[in-house]
N, C-alpha and C positions, 0 to 999 in steps of 0.2 A: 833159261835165264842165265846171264852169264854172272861171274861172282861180283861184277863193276851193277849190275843191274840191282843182285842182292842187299849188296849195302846200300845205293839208293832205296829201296823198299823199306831197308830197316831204319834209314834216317829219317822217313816220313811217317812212325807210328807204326812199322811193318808189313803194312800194305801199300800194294803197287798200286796207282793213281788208273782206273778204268775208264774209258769214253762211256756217258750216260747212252749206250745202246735204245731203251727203252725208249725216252724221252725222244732220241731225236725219230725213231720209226713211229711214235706218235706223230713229231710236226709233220712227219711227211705222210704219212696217213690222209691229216686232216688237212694239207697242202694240196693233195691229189682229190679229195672231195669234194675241195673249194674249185679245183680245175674242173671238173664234171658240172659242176653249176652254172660258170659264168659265163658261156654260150648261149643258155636260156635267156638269165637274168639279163644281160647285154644283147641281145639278139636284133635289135633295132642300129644299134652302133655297135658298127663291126671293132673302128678301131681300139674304141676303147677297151674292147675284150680281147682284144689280141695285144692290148699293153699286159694288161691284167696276166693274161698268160706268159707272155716273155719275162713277166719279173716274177712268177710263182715260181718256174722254169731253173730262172739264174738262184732263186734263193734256195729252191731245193738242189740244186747242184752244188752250191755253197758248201750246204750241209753235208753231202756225202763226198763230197772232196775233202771237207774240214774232218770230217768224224770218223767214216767208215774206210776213206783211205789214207786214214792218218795224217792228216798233213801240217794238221793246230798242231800234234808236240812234235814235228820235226823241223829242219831249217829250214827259213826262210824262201832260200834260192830253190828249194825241193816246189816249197807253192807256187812261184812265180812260173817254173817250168810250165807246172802242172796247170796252171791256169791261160797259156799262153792258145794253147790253140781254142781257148773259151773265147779270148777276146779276137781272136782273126775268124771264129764262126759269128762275133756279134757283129764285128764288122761287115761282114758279106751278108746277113738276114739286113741290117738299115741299110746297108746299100739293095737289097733286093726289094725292102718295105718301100720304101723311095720310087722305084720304078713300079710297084704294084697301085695301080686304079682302074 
């Protein structure tokens, strides 16, 4: 911790501000249990369980790009980096969903 870091700490009550670790390996716990279901559950329609899946997918990516690689307390231009090859892989799966029947 550098001594610019310290007095941040100390000017919020003297503890440093921790990402809720716990919390978000719960959502993703029970994000990945909801994924193991909805193959079953949806098993008659295909597509709509592979919506189901692309947006469990993106939100738990969300989540470990925002939390576990830091990205909510840094700048801005850090997440758009980071999120850039997210959106040229969503690109290329609807253009490949598009061509799939």
């Amino acid at each position: 911790m550098t001594h610019h870091d310290d007095h941040a700490a100390e000017g919020h009550g003297g503890h440093a501000h921790h990402p809720p670790y716990m919390k978000i390996f719960a959502w993703l716990s029970a994000l990945t249990i909801i994924e193991i279901f909805v193959p079953f559950v949806f098993h008659a329609n295909k597509a709509i369980a592979i919506t189901i899946l692309v947006a469990i997918a993106i939100w738990k990516m969300n989540l470990i790009l925002r939390y576990f690689m830091h990205l909510k307390f840094d700048a801005l231009v850090l997440g758009l980096i980071a999120a850039t090859p997210g959106l040229l892989a969503l690109i290329m799966a609807s253009g490949l969903l598009m061509d799939w029947n």
